[in-house]
C-alpha positions as CSV (number, residue, x, y, z in Angstrom):
1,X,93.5,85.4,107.5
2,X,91.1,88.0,105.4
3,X,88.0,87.1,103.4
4,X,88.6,87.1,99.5
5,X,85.8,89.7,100.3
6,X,87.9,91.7,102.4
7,X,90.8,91.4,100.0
8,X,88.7,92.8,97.1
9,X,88.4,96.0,99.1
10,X,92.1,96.6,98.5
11,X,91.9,99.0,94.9
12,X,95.7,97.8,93.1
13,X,96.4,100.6,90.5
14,X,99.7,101.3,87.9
15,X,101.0,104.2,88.4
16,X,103.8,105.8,86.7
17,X,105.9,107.7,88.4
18,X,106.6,111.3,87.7
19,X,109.3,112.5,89.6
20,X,111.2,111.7,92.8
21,X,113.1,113.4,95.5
22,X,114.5,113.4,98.7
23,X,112.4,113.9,101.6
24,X,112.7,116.9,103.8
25,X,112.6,115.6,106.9
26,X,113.5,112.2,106.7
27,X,117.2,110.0,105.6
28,X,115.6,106.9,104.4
29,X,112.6,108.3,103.0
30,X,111.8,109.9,99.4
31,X,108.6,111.2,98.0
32,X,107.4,110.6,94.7
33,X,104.7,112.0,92.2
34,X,102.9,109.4,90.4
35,X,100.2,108.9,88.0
36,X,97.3,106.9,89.1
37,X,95.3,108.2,85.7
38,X,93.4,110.8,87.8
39,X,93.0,114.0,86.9
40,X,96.2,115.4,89.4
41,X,99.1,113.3,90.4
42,X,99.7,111.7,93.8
43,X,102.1,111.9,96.3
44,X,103.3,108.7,98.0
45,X,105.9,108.6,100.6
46,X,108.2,105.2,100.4
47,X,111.4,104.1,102.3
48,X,113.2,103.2,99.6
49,X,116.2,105.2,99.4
50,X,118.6,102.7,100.4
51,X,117.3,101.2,97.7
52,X,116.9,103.1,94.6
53,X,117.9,106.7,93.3
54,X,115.5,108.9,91.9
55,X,116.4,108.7,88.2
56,X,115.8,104.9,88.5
57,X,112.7,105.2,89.3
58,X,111.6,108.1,87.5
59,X,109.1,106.5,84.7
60,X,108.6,103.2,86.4
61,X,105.3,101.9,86.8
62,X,104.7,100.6,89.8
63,X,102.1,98.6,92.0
64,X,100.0,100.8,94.8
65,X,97.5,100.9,96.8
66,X,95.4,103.6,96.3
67,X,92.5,103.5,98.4
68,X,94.4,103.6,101.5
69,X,93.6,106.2,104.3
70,X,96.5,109.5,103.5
71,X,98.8,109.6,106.2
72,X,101.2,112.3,107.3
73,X,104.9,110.7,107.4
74,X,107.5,113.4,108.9
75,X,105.3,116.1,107.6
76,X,104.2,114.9,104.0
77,X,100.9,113.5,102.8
78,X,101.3,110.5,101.6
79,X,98.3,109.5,98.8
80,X,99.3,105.6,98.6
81,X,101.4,102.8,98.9
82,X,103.3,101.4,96.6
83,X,104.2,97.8,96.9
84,X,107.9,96.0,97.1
85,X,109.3,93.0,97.8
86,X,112.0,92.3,100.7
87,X,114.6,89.2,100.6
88,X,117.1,89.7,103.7
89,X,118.7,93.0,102.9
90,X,117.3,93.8,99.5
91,X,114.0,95.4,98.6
92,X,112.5,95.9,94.7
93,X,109.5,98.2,94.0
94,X,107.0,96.4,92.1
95,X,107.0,96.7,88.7
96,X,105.5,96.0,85.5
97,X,106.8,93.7,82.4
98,X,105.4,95.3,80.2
99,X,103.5,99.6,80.0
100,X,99.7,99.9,80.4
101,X,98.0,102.7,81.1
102,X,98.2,104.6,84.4
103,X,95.7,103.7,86.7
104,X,95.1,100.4,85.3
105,X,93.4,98.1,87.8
106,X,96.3,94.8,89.0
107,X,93.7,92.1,88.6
């Protein structure tokens, strides 16, 4: 279990995705520009091509954490996480109802 004070440390952000391709180095991986509202794009590194092809995602806005530590997955910077759902087989990005502004805090 976490502290609701620990769980306030997690910053939730929109972000709208920009574009989306395949990663280099990687079959199950793509990497995705998004806009967190800042004043360049971020990179984010997800597993979800099993899941979803780039022009599905492209304009989404999704749910990440972005004041996680960057990591280096098979050679890319990754600037976030975004957040999805698994049930058995399927994963879903999560998404938004309904457009607010990029960077947008998820209350």
């Amino acid at each position: 279990m976490i502290t609701m004070k620990d769980f306030k440390e997690v910053e939730l952000k929109v972000g709208k995705v920009l574009s989306v391709e395949d990663h280099p180095n990687a079959d199950k991986l793509m990497v995705l520009r998004v806009d967190l509202g800042e004043e360049q794009p971020r990179t984010l590194v997800a597993g979800l091509k099993d899941y979803y092809d780039a022009a599905t995602l492209e304009g989404k806005q999704l749910v990440v954490v972005a004041n996680l530590e960057p990591a280096q997955l098979r050679g890319v910077r990754s600037e976030g996480m975004l957040l999805a759902a698994q049930d058995g087989d399927k994963v879903v990005a999560l998404t938004l109802d309904e457009e607010v502004a990029p960077g947008s805090p998820v209350l």
